[in-house]
ZAPAVEX-943151 format. One record per residue (C-alpha): residue in three letters; z, y, x. Coordinates in pm, whole numbers, padded with zeros to 5 digits. Each point is the difference from the previous one (the first is absolute). Layout:
N
> r, pz, py, px
> ALA, Z, Y, X;
...
This chain:
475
> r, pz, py, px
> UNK, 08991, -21643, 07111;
> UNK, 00057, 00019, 00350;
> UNK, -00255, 00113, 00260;
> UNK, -00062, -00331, 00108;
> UNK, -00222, -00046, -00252;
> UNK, -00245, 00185, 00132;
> UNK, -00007, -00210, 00342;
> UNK, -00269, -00232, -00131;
> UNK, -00324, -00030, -00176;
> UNK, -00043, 00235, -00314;
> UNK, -00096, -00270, -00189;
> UNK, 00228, -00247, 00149;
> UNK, 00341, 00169, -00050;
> UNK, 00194, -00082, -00304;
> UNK, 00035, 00362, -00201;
> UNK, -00261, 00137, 00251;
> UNK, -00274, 00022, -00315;
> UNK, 00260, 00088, -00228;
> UNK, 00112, 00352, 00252;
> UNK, -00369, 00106, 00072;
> UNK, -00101, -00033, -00361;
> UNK, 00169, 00281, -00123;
> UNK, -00055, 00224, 00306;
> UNK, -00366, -00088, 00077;
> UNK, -00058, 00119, -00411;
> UNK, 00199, 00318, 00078;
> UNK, -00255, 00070, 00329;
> UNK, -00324, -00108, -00268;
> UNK, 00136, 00245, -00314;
> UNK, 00089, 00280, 00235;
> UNK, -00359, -00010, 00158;
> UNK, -00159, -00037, -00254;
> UNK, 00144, 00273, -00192;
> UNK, -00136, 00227, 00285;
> UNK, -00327, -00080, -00052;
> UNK, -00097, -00126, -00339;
> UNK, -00006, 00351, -00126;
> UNK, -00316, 00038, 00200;
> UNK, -00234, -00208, -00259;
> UNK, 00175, 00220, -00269;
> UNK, -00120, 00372, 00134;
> UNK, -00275, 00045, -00321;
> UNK, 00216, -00137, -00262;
> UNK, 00337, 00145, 00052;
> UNK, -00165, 00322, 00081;
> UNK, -00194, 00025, -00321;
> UNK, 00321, -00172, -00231;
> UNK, 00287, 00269, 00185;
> UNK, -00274, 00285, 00028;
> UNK, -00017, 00069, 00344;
> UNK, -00177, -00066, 00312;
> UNK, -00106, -00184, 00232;
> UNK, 00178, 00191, 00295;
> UNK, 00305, -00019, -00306;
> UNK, -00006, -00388, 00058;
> UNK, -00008, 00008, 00379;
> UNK, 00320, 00244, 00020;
> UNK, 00195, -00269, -00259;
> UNK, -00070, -00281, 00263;
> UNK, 00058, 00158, 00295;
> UNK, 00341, 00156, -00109;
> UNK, 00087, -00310, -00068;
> UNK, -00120, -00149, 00356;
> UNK, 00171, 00287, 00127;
> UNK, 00379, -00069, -00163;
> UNK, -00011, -00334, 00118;
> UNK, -00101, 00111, 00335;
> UNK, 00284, 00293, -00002;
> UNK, 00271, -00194, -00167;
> UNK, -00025, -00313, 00227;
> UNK, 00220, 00092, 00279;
> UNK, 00297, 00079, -00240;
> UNK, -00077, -00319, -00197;
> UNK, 00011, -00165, 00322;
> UNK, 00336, 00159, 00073;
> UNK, 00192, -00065, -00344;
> UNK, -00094, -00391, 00042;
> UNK, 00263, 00006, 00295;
> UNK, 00273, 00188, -00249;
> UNK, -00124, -00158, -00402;
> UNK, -00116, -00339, 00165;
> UNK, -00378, -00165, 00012;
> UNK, 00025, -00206, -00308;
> UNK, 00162, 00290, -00188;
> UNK, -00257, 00233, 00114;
> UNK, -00274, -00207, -00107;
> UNK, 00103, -00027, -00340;
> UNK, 00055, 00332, -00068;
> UNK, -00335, 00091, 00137;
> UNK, -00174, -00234, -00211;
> UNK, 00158, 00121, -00342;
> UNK, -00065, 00357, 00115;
> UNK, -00372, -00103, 00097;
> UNK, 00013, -00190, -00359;
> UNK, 00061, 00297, -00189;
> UNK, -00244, 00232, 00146;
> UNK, -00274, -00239, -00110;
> UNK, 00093, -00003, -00352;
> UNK, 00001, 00358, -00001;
> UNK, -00317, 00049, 00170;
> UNK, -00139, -00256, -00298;
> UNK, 00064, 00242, -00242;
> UNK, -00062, 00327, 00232;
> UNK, -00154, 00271, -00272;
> UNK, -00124, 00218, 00299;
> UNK, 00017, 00006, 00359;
> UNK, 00305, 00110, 00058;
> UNK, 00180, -00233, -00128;
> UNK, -00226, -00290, 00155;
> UNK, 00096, 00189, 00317;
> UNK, 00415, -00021, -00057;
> UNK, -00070, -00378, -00118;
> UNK, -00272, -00115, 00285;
> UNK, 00017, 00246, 00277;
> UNK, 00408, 00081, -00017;
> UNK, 00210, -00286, -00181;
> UNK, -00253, -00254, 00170;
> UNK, 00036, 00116, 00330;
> UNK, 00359, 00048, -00001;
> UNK, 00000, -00339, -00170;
> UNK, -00180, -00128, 00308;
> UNK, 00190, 00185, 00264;
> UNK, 00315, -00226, -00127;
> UNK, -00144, -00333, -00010;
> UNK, -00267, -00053, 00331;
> UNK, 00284, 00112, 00304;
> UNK, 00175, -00305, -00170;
> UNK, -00334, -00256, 00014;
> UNK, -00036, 00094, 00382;
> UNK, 00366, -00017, 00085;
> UNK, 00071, -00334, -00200;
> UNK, -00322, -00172, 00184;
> UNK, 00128, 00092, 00319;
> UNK, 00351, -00124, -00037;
> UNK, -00103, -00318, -00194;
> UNK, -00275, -00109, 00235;
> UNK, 00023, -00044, 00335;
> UNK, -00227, -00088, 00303;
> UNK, -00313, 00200, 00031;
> UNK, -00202, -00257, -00154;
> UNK, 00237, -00070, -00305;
> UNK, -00021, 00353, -00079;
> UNK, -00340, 00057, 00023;
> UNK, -00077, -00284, -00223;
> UNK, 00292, 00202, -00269;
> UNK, -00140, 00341, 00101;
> UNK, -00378, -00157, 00008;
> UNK, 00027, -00067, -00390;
> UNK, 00223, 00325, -00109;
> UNK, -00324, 00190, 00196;
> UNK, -00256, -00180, -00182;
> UNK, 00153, 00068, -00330;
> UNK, -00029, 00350, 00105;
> UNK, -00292, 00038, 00119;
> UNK, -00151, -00238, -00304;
> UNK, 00181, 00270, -00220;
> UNK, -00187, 00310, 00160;
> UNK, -00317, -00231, -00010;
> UNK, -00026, -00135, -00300;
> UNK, 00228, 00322, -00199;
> UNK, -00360, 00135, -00088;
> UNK, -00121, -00360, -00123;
> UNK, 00300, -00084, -00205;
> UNK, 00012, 00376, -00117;
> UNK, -00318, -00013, -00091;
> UNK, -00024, -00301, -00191;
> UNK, 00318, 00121, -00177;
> UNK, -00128, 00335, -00068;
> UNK, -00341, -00141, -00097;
> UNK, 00175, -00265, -00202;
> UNK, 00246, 00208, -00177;
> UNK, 00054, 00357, 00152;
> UNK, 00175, 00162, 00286;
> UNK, 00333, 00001, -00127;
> UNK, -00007, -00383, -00033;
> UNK, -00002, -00014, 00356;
> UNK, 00337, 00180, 00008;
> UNK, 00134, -00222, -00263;
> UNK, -00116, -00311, 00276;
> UNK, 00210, 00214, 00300;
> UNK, 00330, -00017, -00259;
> UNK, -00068, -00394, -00080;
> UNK, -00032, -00116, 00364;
> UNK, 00322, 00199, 00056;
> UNK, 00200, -00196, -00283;
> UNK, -00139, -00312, 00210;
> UNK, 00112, 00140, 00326;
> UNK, 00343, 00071, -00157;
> UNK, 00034, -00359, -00120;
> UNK, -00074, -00133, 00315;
> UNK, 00205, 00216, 00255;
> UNK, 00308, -00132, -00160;
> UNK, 00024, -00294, 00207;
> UNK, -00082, 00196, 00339;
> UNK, 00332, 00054, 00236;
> UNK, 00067, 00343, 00210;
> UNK, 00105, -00185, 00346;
> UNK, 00173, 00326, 00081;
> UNK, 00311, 00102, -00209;
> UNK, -00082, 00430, -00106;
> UNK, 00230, 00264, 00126;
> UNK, 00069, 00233, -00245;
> UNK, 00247, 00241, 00277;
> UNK, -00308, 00037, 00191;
> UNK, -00130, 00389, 00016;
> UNK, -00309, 00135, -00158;
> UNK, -00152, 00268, 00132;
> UNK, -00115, 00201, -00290;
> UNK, -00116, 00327, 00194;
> UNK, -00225, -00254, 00235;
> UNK, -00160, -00160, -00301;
> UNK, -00098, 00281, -00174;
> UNK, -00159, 00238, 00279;
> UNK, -00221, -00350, 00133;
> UNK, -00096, -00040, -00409;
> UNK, -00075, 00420, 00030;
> UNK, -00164, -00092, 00291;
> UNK, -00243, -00253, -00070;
> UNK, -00120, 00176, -00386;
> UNK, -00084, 00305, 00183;
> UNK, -00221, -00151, 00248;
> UNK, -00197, -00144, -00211;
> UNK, -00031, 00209, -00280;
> UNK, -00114, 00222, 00265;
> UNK, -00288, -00250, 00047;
> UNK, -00026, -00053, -00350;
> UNK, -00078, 00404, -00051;
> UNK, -00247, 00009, 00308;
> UNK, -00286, 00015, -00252;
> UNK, 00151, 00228, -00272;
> UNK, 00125, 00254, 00278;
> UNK, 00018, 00011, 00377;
> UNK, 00260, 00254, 00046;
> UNK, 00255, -00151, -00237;
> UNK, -00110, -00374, 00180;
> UNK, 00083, 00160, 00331;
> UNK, 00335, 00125, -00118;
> UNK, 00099, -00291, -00139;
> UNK, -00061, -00187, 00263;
> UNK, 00172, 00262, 00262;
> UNK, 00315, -00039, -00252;
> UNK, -00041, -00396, 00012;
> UNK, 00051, 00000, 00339;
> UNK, 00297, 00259, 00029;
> UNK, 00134, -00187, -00214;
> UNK, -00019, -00344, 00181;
> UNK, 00095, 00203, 00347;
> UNK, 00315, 00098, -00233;
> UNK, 00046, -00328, -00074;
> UNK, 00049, -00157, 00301;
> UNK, 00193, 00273, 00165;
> UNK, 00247, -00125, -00292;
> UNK, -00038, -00310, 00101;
> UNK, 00089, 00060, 00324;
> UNK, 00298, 00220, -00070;
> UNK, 00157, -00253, -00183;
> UNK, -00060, -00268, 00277;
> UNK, 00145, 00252, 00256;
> UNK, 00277, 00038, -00248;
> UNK, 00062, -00370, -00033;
> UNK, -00070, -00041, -00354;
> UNK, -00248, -00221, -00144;
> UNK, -00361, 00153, -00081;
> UNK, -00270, -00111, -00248;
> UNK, -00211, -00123, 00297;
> UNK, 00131, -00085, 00326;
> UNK, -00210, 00169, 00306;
> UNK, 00000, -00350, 00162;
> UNK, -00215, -00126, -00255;
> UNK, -00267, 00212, 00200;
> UNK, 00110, -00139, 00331;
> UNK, -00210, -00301, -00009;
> UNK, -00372, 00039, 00107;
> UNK, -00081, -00293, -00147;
> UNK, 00159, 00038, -00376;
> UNK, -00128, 00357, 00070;
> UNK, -00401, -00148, 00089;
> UNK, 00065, -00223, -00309;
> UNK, 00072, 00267, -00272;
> UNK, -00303, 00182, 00101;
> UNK, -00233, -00321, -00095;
> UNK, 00202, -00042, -00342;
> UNK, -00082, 00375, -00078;
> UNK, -00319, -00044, 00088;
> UNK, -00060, -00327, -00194;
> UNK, 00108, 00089, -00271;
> UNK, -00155, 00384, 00022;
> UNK, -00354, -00194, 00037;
> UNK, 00065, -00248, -00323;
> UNK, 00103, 00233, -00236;
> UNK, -00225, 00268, 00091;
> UNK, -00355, -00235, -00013;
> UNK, 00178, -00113, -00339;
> UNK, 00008, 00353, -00107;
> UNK, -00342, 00114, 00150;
> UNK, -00238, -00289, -00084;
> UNK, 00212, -00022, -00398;
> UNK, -00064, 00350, -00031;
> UNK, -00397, -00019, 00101;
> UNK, -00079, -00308, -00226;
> UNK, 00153, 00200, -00273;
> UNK, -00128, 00339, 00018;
> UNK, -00272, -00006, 00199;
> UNK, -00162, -00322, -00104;
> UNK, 00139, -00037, -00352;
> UNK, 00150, -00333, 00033;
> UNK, 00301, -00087, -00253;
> UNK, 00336, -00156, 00130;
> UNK, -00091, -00370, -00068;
> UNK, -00308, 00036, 00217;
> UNK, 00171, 00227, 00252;
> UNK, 00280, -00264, 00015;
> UNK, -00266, -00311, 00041;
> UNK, -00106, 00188, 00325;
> UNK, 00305, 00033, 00130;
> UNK, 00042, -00404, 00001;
> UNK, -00160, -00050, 00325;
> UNK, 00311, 00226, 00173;
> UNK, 00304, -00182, -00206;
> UNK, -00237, -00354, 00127;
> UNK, 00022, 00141, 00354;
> UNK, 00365, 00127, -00011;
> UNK, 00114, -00341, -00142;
> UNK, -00144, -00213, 00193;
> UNK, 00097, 00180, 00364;
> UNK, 00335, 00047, -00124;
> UNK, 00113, -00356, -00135;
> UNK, -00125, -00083, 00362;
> UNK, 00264, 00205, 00154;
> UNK, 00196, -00305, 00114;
> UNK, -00297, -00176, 00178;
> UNK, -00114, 00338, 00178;
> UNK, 00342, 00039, 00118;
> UNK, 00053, -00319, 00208;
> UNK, -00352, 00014, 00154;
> UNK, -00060, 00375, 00026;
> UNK, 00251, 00275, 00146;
> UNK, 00060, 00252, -00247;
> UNK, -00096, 00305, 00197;
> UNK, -00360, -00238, 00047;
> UNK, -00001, -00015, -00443;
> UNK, 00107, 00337, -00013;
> UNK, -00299, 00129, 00206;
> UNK, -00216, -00262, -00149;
> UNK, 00068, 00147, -00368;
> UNK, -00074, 00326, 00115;
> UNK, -00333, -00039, 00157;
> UNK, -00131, -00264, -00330;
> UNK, 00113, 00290, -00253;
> UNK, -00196, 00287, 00206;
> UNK, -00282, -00219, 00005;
> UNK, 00025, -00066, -00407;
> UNK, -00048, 00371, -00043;
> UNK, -00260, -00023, 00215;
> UNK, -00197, -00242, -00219;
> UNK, 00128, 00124, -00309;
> UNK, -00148, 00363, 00095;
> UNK, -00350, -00197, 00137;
> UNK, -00027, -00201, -00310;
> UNK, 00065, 00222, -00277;
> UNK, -00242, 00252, 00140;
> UNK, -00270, -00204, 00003;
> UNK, 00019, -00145, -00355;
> UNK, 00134, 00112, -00321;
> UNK, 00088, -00426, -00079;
> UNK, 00419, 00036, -00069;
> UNK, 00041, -00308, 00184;
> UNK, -00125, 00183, 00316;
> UNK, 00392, 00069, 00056;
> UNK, 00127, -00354, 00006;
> UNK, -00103, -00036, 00338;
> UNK, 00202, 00294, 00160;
> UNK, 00282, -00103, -00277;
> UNK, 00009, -00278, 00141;
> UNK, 00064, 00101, 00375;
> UNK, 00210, 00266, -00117;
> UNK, 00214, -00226, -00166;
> UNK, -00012, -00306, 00279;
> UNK, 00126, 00252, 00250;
> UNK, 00261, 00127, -00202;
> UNK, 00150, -00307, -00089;
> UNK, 00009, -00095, 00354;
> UNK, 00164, 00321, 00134;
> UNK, 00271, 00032, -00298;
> UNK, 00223, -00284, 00066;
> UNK, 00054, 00049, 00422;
> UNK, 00017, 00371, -00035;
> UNK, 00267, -00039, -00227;
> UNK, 00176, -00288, 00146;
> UNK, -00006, 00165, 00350;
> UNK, 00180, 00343, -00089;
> UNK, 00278, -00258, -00196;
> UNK, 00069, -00227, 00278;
> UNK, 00065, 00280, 00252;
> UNK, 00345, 00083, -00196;
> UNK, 00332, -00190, -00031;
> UNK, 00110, -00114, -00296;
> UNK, 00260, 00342, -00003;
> UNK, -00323, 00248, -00017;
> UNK, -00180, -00184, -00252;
> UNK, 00083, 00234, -00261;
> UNK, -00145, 00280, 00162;
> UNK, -00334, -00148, 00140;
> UNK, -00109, -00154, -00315;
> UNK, 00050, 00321, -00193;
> UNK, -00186, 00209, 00326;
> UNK, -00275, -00283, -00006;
> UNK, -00088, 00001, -00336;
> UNK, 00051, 00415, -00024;
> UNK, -00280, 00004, 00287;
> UNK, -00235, -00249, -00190;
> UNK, 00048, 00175, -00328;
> UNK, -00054, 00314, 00183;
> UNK, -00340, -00129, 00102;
> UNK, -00085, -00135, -00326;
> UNK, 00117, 00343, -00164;
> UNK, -00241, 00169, 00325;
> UNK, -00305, -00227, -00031;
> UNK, -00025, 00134, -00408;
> UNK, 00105, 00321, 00072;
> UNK, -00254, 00082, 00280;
> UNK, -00343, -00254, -00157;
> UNK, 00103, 00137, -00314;
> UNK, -00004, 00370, 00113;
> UNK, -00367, -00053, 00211;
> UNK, -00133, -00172, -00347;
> UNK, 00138, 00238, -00271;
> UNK, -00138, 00296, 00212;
> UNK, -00348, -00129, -00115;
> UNK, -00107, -00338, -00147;
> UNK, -00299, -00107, 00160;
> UNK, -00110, -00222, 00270;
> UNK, 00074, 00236, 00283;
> UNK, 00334, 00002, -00103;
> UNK, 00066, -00361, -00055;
> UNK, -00151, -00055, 00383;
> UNK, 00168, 00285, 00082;
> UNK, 00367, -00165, -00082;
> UNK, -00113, -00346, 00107;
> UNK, -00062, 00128, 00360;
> UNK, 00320, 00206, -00008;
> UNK, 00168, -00359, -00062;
> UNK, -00192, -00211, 00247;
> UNK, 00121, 00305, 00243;
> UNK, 00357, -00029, -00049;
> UNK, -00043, -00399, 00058;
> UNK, -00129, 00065, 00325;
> UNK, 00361, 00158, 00032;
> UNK, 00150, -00273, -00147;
> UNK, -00183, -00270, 00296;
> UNK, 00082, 00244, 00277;
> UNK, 00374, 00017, -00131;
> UNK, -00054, -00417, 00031;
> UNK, -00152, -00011, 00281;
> UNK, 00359, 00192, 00158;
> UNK, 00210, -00261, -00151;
> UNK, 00126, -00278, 00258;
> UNK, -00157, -00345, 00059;
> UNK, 00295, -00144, -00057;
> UNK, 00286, 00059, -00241;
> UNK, 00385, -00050, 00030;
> UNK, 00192, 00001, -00301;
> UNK, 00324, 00136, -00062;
> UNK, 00093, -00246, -00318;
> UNK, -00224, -00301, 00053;
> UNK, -00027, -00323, 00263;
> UNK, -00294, 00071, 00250;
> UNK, -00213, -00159, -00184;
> UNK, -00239, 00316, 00006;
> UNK, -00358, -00201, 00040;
> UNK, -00195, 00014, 00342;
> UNK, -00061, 00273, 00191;
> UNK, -00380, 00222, -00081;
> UNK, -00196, -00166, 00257;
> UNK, -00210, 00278, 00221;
């Protein structure tokens, strides 16, 4: 396959369907895996013996090995090659479902979901990113490519605590495993036929020391958030080592730059305001979806008694929202700049928790969320696709590699952050307070997420596509 087929329409392009198949199923499983757990809190907690808070640490460790394994993933697609990369994620991914099927107590579901799964995942979505960008070209071709690899991820955060639920309802929480191992078989099968456009270099360096103190990094920061409500002095030193660590990191970094040698992540990758703007709104993003999936799962549950199949059914109106802003990516992008749909996601997904929180305190009806779901998820879906296709297009084809795997580490870390800190506000006391409590805490940091927007520049030169960026915001 050569990258020309990504010059025209998705659906126009002979092959086109058959490359964003496989890699648009990889985005869906991947999301979804980080968020079906949520409809599952009550019964895996009552079938492995343990808690609620003992569910919430599975997911986010496995939010947060994603998020701290990225960059390196990122960096051995340069040296083992996409395709190769991809495949070896998904069997990894593959077999830490089966063993979380059978899981006979948390532990184990934690070193089959939350570790295999995430390392699983760390290998196979640099690849995705990277292969988009070098297979589809122009800024329109590859938002329509990136427009349906977001929806499937977003659908899969969305509608992971419908499908969980009806498969948990339907048969029982491990089933739903037993679903993540099937679609990866599928995914498998149809990767086969998908081309790397870049030939691997297996002389180029890996910088071992680099990967492991960001990975040290990253856990310590937010199991120091994790152990805010459990103890404040161990939270604080946690997340005082966290960022000694990080400082370390980057002097190494550095160091090695200075010395000529290749690092994990290049400094330059921070050189760009606009890549730089951009990663903030995927963190954020993706810190506000997974964290109202963990707050308003966990209230419907525990506080309102509501199994997974009607917890899922609620969370419909979001995956409605998501799906239908996202597979409009390609439209949006020739009429709207993307800092303008950026902005515009932003300030409709504030305003969903804004509803949401208005409705559901003045009625005890369930379907009092769909509206705020539903603006939540709109927004979203609007925001994922330029966010993501902005930070891409600022890199040559050389530096790939490394801003995919820092893209998606800064998402993940978001989605690893938005559990991590609703979950922490909500398991400190289950009541309403505390579910408006997190809510606000989440509409707050998406007022950080539209200021960082707001910053990014009307108009957007690329680095690897033609100018065909869309017209300028108008004032």
């Amino acid at each position: 396959m050569t990258r020309a087929a990504g010059s025209g329409a998705v659906g126009g392009v002979p092959g086109a369907r058959r490359i964003l198949a496989p890699l648009a199923l990889a985005q869906f499983i991947c999301s979804f895996a980080g968020s079906n757990m949520n409809v599952m809190i009550n019964d895996i907690s009552e079938d492995l013996d343990t808690t609620v808070q003992g569910v919430q640490v599975a997911i986010t460790i496995f939010l947060l090995v994603m998020a701290a394994l990225m960059i390196p993933g990122g960096k051995l697609t340069d040296k083992w090659g996409r395709k190769r990369c991809l495949m070896a994620g998904l069997v990894v991914y593959g077999l830490g479902a089966m063993i979380s099927a059978v899981a006979p107590r948390l532990g184990v579901l934690i070193i089959g979901n939350s570790i295999l799964e995430g390392v699983g995942t760390a290998l196979l979505i640099p690849p995705v990113y990277i292969l988009t960008t070098l297979l589809f070209t122009g800024t329109t071709a590859r938002a329509r490519a990136f427009g349906v690899i977001m929806a499937m991820g977003g659908i899969g955060a969305a509608a992971g605590p419908l499908i969980g639920g009806l498969i948990t309802s339907a048969i029982s929480w491990r089933a739903a495993f037993v679903f993540q191992a099937l679609v990866i078989v599928v995914i498998l099968v149809l990767a086969r036929g998908i081309d790397d456009p870049l030939p691997p270099d297996p002389s180029r360096p890996f910088d071992t020391v680099g990967a492991v103190l960001s990975a040290a990094g990253l856990v310590l920061l937010v199991t120091g958030i994790l152990a805010v409500d459990d103890d404040g002095r161990l939270a604080l030193g946690l997340l005082l080592a966290g960022a000694l660590v990080l400082a370390g990191f980057f002097a190494w970094v550095r160091g090695r730059e200075r010395a000529c040698r290749e690092a994990l992540l290049s400094t330059a990758m921070f050189h760009n305001r606009t890549s730089n703007l951009g990663l903030i709104t995927q963190n954020t993003q993706w810190l506000m979806l997974m964290g109202v999936s963990f707050t308003v799962a966990a209230y419907l549950q525990v506080v309102r008694g509501y199994d997974a199949i009607q917890t899922g059914v609620i969370f419909t109106a979001a995956t409605l929202g998501i799906l239908a802003s996202s597979l409009a990516a390609e439209k949006l992008a020739r009429r709207r700049a993307q800092r303008t749909l950026i902005m515009a996601g932003f300030a409709t997904t504030i305003a969903g928790i804004a509803v949401l929180l208005a409705f559901v305190a003045g009625t005890p009806n369930p379907w009092a969320f769909a509206p705020g779901l539903l603006l939540i998820g709109l927004g979203l879906g609007v925001m994922l696709t330029p966010s993501v296709n902005m930070v891409q297009s600022c890199f040559p084809e050389s530096q790939q590699g490394e801003i995919s795997g820092l893209s998606r580490s800064v998402s993940n870390l978001g989605s690893s952050l938005g559990t991590a800190v609703a979950g922490t506000i909500l398991v400190s006391g289950l009541s309403t307070g505390a579910y408006a409590t997190a809510m606000v805490a989440l509409a707050v940091v998406g007022v950080g997420g539209l200021v960082a927007a707001a910053l990014l520049p009307r108009t957007h030169p690329t680095a690897t596509t033609t100018p065909d960026t869309g017209p300028p915001d108008r004032p």
